[in-house]
N, C-alpha and C positions, 0 to 999 in steps of 0.2 A: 519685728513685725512692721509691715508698711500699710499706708492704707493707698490705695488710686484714685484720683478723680480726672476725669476727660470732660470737656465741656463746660464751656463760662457757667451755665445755667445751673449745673451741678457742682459748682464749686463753688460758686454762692452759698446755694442751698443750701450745703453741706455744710459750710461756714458759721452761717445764718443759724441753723440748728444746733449747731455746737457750741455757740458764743453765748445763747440763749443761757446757759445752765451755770453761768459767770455774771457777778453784781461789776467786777471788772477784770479787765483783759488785757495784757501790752503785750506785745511782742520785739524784743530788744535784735535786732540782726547784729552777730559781729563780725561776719565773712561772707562774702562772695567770690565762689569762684568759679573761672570760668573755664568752662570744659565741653567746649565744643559748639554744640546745636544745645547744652544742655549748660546751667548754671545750678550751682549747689550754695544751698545758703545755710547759715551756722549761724544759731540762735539760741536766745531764753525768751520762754512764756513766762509769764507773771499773770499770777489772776487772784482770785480771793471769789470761792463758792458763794454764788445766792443761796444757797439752801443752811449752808455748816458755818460760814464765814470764815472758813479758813483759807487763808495765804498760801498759795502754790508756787513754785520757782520748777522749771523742768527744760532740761538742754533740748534742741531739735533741731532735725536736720530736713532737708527739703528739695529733692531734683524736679527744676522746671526744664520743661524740657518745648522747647522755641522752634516754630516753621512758619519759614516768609515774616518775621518779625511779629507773630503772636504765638503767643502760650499756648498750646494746645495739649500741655500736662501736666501735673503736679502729682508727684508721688514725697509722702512724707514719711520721715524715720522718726521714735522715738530714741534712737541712738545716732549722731551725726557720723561717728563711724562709717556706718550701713548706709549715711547715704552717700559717701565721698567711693565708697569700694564700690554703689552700683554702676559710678561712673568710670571706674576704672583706676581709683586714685586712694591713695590711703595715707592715715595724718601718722 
């Protein structure tokens, strides 16, 4: 499953709203790669629920996708798989 967001203002937002439901949140990057107009990043969440308190750990993957030197996309995988194959490339 991927989700889309286009627009700084929505990818904030989005952000913003999401983070809300986390007492804490890291996100650990361990790859960047680069793939064109597009870079793929390979990572771990880390967070711990405000509401359960329980400790999360979860892999993710992420195509930004770059015009005239700003972001103008971010699609994200809960499998980094899925997002290295959107770009044409597989680990």
């Amino acid at each position: 499953m991927e989700d889309e967001t286009v627009g700084l203002p929505n990818l904030s937002r989005g952000l913003m709203e999401w983070m809300q439901s986390w007492e804490q949140i890291t996100y650990f990057a361990e790859r960047f790669i680069d793939a064109g107009d597009q870079v793929v990043v390979i990572g771990d969440w880390q967070g711990r629920g405000k509401a359960s308190g329980v400790v999360s750990n979860w892999r993710h993957g992420a195509v930004w996708t770059l015009r005239d030197g700003k972001v103008i996309s971010l699609v994200t995988y809960s499998d980094p798989a899925e997002a290295l194959k959107a770009v044409g490339l597989q680990e």
